[in-house]
C-alpha atoms as an extended CHARMM CRD file, in Angstrom:
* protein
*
        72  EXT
         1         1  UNK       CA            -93.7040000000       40.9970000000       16.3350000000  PROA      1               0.0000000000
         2         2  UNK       CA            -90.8480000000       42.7250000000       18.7090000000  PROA      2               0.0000000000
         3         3  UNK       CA            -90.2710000000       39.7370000000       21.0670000000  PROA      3               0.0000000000
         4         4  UNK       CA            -88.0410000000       40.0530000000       24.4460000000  PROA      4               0.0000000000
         5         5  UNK       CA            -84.8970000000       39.2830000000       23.8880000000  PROA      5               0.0000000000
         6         6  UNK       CA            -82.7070000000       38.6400000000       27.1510000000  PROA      6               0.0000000000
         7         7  UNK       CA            -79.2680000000       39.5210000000       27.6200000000  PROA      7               0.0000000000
         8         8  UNK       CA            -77.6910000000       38.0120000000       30.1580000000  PROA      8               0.0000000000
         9         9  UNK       CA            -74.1110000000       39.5150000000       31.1280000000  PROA      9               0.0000000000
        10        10  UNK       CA            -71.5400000000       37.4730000000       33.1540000000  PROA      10              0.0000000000
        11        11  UNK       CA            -69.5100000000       39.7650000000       35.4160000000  PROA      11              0.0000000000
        12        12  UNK       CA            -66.7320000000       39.5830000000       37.5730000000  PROA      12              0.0000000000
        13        13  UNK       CA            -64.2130000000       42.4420000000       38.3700000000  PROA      13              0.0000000000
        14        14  UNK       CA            -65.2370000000       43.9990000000       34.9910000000  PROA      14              0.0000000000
        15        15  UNK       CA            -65.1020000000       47.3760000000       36.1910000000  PROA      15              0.0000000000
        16        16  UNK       CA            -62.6700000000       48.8910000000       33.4350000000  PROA      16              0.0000000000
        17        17  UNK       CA            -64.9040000000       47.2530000000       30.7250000000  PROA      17              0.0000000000
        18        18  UNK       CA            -68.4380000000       46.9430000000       31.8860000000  PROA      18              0.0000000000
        19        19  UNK       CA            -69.4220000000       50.1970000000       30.8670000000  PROA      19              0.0000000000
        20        20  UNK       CA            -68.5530000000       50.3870000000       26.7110000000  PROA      20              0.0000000000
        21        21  UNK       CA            -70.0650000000       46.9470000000       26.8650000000  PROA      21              0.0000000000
        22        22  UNK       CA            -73.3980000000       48.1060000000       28.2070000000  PROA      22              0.0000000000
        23        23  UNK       CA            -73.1050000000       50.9280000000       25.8950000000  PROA      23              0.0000000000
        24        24  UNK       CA            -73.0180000000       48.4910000000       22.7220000000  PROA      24              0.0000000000
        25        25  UNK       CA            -76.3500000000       47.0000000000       24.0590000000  PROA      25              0.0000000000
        26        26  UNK       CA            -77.4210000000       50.5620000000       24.5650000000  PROA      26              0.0000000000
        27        27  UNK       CA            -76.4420000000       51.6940000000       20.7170000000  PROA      27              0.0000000000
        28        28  UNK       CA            -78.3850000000       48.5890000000       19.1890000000  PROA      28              0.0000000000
        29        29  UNK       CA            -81.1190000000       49.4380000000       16.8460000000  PROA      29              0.0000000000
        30        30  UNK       CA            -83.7000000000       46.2540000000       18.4080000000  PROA      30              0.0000000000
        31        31  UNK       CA            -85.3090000000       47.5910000000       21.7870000000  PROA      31              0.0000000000
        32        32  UNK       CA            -87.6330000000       45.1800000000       23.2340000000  PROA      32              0.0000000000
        33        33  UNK       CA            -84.4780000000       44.1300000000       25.7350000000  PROA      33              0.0000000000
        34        34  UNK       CA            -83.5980000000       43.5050000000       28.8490000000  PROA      34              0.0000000000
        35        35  UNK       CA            -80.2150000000       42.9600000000       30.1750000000  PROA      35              0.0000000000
        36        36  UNK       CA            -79.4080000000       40.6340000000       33.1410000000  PROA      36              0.0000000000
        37        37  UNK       CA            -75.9220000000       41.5120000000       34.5820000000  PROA      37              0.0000000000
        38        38  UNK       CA            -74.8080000000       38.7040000000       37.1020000000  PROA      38              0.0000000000
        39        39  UNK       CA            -72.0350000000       39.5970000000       39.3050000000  PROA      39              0.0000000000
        40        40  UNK       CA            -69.6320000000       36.7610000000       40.4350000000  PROA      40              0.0000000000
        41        41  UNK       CA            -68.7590000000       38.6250000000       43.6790000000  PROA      41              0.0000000000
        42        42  UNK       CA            -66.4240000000       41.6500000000       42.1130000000  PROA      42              0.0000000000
        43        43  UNK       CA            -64.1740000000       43.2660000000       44.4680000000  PROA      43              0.0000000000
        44        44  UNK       CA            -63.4840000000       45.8500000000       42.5230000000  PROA      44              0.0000000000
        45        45  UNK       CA            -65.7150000000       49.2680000000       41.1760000000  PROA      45              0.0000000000
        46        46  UNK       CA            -68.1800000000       47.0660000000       38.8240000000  PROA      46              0.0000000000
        47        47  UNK       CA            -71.3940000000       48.4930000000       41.2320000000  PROA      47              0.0000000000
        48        48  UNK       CA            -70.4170000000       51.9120000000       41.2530000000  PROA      48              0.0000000000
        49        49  UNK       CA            -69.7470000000       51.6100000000       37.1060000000  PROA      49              0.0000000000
        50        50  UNK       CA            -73.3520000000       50.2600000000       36.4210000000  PROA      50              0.0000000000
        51        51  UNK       CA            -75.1270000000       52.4250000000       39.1630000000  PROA      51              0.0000000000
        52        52  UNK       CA            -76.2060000000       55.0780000000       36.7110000000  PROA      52              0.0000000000
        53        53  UNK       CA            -77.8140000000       52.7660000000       34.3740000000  PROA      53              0.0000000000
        54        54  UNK       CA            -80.5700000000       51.2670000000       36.7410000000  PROA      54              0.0000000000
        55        55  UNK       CA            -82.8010000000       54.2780000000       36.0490000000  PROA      55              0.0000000000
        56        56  UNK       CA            -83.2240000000       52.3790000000       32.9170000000  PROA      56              0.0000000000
        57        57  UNK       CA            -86.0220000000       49.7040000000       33.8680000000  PROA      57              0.0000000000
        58        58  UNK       CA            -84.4570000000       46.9320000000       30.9940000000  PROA      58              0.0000000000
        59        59  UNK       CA            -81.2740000000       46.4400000000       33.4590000000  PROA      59              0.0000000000
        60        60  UNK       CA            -81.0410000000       44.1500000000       36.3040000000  PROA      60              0.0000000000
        61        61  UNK       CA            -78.2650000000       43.7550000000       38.3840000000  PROA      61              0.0000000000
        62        62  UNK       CA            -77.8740000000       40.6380000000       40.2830000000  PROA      62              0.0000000000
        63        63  UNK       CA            -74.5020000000       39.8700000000       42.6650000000  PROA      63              0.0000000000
        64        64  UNK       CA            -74.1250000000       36.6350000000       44.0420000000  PROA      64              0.0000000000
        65        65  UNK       CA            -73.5110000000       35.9750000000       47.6830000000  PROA      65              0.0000000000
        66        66  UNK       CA            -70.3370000000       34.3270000000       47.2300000000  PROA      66              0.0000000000
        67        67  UNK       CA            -68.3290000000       33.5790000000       43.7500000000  PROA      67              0.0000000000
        68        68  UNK       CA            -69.4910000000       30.6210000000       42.1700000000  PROA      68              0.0000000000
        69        69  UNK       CA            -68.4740000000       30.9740000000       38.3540000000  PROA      69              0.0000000000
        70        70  UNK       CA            -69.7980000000       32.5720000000       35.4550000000  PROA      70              0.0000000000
        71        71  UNK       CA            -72.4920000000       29.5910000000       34.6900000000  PROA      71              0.0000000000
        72        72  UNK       CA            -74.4150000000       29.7730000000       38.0590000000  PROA      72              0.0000000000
């Protein structure tokens, strides 16, 4: 049985690093994923670094209204 497995991916100003860490979700063998990526409120490129991955229908990208930590 391939069950969903949820990744959920703090993020705030990750811009330089975002990307090769998406990529190691991306190179894993298991593929019944999603991944949940919960922006804190960057200021800095993070959107415009995970834009091209939305065409993929596993990602989400969620920003927050205003920073509130990584456990919110």
């Amino acid at each position: 049985m391939n069950e969903l497995v949820s990744i959920i991916m703090p993020s705030y100003n990750t811009s330089r690093f975002i990307e090769e860490t998406i990529n190691s979700v991306l190179s894993q063998t298991y593929s019944n994923w999603e991944l949940l990526i919960v922006d804190d409120c960057s200021s800095d490129d993070t959107d415009n670094v995970v834009q091209p991955f939305f065409s993929d229908e596993r990602f989400r990208y969620l920003k927050n209204e205003k920073n509130s930590g990584a456990a919110v």
